[in-house]
C-alpha positions in Angstrom: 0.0 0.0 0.0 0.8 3.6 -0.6 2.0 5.3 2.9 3.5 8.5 3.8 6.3 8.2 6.4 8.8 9.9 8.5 12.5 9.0 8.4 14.0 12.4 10.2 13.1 16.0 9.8 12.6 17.4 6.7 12.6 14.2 5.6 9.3 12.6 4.5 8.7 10.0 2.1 5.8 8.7 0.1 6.7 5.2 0.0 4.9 1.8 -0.8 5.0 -0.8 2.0 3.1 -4.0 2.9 -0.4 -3.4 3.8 -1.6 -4.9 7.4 -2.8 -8.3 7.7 -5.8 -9.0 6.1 -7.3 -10.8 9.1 -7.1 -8.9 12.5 -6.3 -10.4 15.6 -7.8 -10.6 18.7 -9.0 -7.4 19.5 -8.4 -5.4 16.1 -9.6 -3.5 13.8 -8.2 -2.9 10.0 -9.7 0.3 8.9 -9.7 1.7 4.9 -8.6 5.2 5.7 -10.7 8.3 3.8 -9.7 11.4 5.1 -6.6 12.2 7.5 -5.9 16.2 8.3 -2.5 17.3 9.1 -1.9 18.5 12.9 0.6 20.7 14.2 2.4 17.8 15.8 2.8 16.6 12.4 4.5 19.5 11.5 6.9 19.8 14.2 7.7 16.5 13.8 8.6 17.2 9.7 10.3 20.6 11.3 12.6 19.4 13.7 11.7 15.7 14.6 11.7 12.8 16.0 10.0 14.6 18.8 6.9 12.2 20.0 8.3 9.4 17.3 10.7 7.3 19.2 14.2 6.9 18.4 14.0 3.6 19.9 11.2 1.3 21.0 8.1 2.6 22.5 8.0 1.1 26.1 4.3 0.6 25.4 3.5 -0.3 21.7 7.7 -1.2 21.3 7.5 0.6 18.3 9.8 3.3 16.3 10.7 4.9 13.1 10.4 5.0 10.3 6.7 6.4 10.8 3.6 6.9 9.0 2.0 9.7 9.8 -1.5 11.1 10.8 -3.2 10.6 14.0 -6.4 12.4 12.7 -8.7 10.4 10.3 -11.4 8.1 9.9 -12.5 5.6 7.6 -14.3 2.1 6.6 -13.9 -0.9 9.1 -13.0 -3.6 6.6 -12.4 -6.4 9.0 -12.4 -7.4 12.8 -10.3 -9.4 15.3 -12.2 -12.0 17.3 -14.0 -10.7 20.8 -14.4 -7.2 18.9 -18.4 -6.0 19.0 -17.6 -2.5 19.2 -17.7 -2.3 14.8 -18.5 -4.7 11.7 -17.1 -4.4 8.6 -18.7 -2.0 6.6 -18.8 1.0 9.4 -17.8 4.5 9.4 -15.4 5.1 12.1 -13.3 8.0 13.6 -10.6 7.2 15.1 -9.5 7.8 18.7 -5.8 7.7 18.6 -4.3 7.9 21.9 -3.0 3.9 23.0 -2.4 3.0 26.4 -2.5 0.0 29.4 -6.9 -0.9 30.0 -5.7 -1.1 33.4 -2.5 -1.3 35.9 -1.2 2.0 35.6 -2.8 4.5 38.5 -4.6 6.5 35.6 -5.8 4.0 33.3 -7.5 2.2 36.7 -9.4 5.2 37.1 -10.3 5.6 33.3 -8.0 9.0 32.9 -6.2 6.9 29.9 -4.9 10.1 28.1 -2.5 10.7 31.0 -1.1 7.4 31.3 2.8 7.8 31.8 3.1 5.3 28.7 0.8 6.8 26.4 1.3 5.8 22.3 -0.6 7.6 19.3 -1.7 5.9 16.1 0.7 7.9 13.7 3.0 9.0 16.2 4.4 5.8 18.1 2.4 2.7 16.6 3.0 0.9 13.6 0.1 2.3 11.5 -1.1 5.7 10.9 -3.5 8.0 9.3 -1.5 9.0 5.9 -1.7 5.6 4.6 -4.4 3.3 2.4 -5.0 1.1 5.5 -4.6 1.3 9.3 -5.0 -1.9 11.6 -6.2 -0.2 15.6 -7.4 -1.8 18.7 -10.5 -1.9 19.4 -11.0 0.8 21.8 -9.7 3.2 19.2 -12.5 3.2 17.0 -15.8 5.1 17.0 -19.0 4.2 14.8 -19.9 7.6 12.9 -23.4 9.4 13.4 -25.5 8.3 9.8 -25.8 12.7 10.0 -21.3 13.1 9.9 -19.7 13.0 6.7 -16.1 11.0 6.2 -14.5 14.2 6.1 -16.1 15.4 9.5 -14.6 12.2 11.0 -11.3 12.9 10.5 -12.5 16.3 12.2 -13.7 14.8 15.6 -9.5 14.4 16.9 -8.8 17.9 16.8 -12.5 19.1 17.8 -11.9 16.9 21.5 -8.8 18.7 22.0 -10.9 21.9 21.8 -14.0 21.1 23.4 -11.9 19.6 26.5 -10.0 23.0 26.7 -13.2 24.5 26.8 -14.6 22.3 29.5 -11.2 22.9 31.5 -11.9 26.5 31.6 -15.3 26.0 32.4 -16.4 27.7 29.3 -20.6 28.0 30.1 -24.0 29.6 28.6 -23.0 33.5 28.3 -18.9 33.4 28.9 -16.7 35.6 27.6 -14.0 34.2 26.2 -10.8 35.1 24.5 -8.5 32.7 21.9 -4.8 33.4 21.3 -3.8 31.7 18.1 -5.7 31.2 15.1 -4.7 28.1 13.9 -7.2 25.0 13.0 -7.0 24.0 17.4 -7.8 27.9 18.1 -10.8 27.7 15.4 -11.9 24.7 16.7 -11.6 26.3 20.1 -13.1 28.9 18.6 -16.5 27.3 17.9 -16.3 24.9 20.6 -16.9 27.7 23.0 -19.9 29.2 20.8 -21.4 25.9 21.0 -21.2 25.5 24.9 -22.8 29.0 24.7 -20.7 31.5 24.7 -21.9 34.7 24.1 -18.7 37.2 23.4 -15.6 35.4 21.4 -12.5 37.0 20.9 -9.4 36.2 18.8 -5.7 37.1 18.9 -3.2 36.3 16.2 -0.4 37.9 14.5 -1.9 36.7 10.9 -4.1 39.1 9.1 -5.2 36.0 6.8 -6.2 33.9 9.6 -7.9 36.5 11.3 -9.9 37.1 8.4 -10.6 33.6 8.3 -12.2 33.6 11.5 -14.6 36.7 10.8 -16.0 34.8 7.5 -16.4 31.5 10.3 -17.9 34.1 12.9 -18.5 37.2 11.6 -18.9 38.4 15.5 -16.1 37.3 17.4 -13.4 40.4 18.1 -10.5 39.9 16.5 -7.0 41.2 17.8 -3.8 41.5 16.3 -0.9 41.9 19.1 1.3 43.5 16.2 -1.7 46.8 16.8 -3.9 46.2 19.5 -3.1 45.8 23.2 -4.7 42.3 23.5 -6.1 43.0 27.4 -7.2 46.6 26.9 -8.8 45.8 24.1 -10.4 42.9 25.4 -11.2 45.2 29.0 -13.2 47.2 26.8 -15.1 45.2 25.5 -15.8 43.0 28.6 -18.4 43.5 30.8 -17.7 46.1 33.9 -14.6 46.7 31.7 -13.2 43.7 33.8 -11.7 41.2 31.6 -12.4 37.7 30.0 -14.3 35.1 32.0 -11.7 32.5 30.2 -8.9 32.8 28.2 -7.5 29.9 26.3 -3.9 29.7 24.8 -3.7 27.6 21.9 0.0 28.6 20.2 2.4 27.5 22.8 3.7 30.6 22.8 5.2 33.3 25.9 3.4 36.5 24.7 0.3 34.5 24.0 0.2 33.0 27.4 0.9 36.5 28.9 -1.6 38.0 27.1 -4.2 35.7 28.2 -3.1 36.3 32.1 -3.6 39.7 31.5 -6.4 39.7 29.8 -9.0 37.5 31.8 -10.9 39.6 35.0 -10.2 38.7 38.3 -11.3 35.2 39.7 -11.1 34.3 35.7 -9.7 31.3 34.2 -6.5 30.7 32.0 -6.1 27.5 29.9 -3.1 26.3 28.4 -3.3 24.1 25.4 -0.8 25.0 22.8 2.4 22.7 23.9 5.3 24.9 24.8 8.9 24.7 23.6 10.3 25.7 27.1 10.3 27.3 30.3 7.9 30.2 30.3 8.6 33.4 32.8 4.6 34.6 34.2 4.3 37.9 36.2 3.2 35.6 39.1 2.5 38.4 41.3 -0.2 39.4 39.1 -1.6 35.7 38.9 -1.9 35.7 42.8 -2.9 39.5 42.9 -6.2 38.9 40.1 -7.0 35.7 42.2 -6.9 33.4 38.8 -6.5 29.8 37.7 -4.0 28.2 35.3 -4.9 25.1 34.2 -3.3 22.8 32.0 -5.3 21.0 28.9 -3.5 17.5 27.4 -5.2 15.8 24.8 -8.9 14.6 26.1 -10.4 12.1 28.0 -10.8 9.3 25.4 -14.5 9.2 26.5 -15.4 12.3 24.3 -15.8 10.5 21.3 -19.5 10.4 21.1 -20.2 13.6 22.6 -17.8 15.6 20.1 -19.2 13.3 17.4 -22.7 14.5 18.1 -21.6 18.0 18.5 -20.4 17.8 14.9 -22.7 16.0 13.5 -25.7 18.2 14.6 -23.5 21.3 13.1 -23.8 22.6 16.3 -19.8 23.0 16.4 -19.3 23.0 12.4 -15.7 22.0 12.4 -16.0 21.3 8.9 -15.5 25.5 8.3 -11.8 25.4 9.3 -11.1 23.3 6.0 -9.5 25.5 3.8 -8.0 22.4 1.2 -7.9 18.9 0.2 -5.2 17.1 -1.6 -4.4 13.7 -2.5 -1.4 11.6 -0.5 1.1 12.1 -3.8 0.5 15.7 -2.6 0.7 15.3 0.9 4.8 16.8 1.2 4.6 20.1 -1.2 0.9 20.7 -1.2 0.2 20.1 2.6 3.3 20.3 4.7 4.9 23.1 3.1 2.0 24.9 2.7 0.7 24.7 6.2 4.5 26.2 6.8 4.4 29.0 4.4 4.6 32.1 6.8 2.3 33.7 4.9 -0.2 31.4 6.7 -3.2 30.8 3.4 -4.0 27.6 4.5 -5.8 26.9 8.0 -6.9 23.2 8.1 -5.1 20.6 4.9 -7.4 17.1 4.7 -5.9 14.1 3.0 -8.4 12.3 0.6 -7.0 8.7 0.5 -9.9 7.8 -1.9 
């Protein structure tokens, strides 16, 4: 089969390799992949990887390079393992990526299975991936598809838990105000995730004129900010309510002036989530954390138990994650077309699905 994979940074290949096993085992699933979007991850990885690929074995899966990539897609179950009744052959499935221990680890035994301390992805640490013709899972990684969600939405429903659990962590509710630094597909998704819990005033921050622009044809009324002009927490005092501040602000770069901007910014007794993933230590004015009475919370991944819910969500078009596709290309494309252009500084592209059709 036809598979993209990573050797090293700056080093991806589109290579043809041997397709799983026909017949799954115990507890498998072999999936026909249909669409798989590119993630950030993906792009550090082709940037300056191996980052989450191991150099050598996984100490869970035992796997390591070279990798295929994509850890956000969906597809067709084509065939089952024995003992597996979560999907027949001929199913629409998502795919929930994150691998772990079902039990004897102290967060897996309490069903927290996204912070297990051995945690794997499909695409990242596991044999099989997203950017490929086939992909052979466990069990527990697939998700039957709403009749209502198209194959494209599934590939949708990885990134869309990742915002909707940053939402949750923040405690994002029916008339919040809430403000998004980075405007990237996680802070779209973010983005809409928090109108669709019911928030009432949205607000955006990004350095990108494109992106922002993006985001006003998405929502026409969220506020956007550009730190390169505006002063990201007066403008967003001005706007608030009592002139106070955010209710929530959520960081989605994984960057220093995006996380400070989002202390500053939220009102007193407000809440500050951190999703983007950051590159290194990150110096706070910690007086001013203590002094405004706030909460910093971290946001990793999501509880593996949001499949359904985030499926619904999108299939309903109550969170229309669909919007933050801006292109589709086909695999033979995948390096030029979708990794470079994702990285073009210029930033034209917010959201790059691969059809594997």
């Amino acid at each position: 089969m036809k598979a993209l994979r990573f050797h090293a940074a700056k080093d991806l290949r589109i290579e043809d390799i041997p397709a799983p096993p026909p017949t799954p085992g115990p507890g498998e699933v072999l999936v026909k992949n249909r669409f798989c979007g590119i993630c950030g991850t993906d792009l550090h990885e082709y940037v300056s990887g191996p980052i989450f690929i191991p150099v050598e074995p996984h100490p869970f899966t035992k796997v390591s390079g070279p990798q295929i990539l994509g850890h956000e897609f969906g597809g067709e179950v084509v065939a089952v393992g024995p003992g597996v009744t979560s999907a027949k052959p001929g199913d629409r499935v998502s795919i929930q990526p994150l691998l772990m221990p079902r039990s004897g680890d102290y967060f897996s035994d309490r069903g927290l299975f996204h912070l297990s301390p051995v945690l794997a992805l499909v695409g990242l640490s596991w044999q099989w991936g997203g950017m490929a013709e086939y992909a052979l899972v466990n069990d527990y990684n697939i998700h039957v598809i709403p009749n209502e969600m198209t194959d494209e939405e599934a590939a949708l429903v990885e990134p869309t838990a990742v915002a909707v659990y940053a939402c949750d962590r923040g405690g994002v509710t029916a008339g919040s105000s809430v403000l998004v630094t980075g405007a990237g597909p996680i802070g779209m998704l973010t983005l809409l995730a928090a109108r669709a819990a019911g928030a009432t005033q949205l607000f955006l921050s990004d350095l990108n004129e494109t992106r922002l622009q993006i985001a006003k044809f998405i929502l026409p009324d969220v506020i956007t900010l550009n730190p390169k002009k505006d002063n990201v927490g007066d403008r967003v005092r001005e706007e608030s309510e009592g002139k106070v501040g955010c209710d929530v602000a959520i960081e989605c770069v994984g960057n220093e002036h995006a996380l400070k901007a989002c202390a500053d910014a939220v009102r007193k007794q407000g809440v500050v989530v951190q999703t983007g993933l950051h590159p290194g230590e990150n110096p706070l004015n910690w007086f001013n954390v203590t002094f405004k009475d706030i909460d910093i919370r971290g946001s990793w991944a999501y509880p593996t138990h949001y499949w359904p819910r985030v499926s619904r969500l999108i299939a309903s078009k109550q969170l229309p994650a669909q919007k933050v596709v801006t292109k589709r290309i086909k695999l033979d494309q995948a390096v030029k077309e979708g990794f470079d252009a994702l990285l073009d500084p210029a930033g034209q592209q917010l959201k790059i699905l691969i059809d594997l059709a």
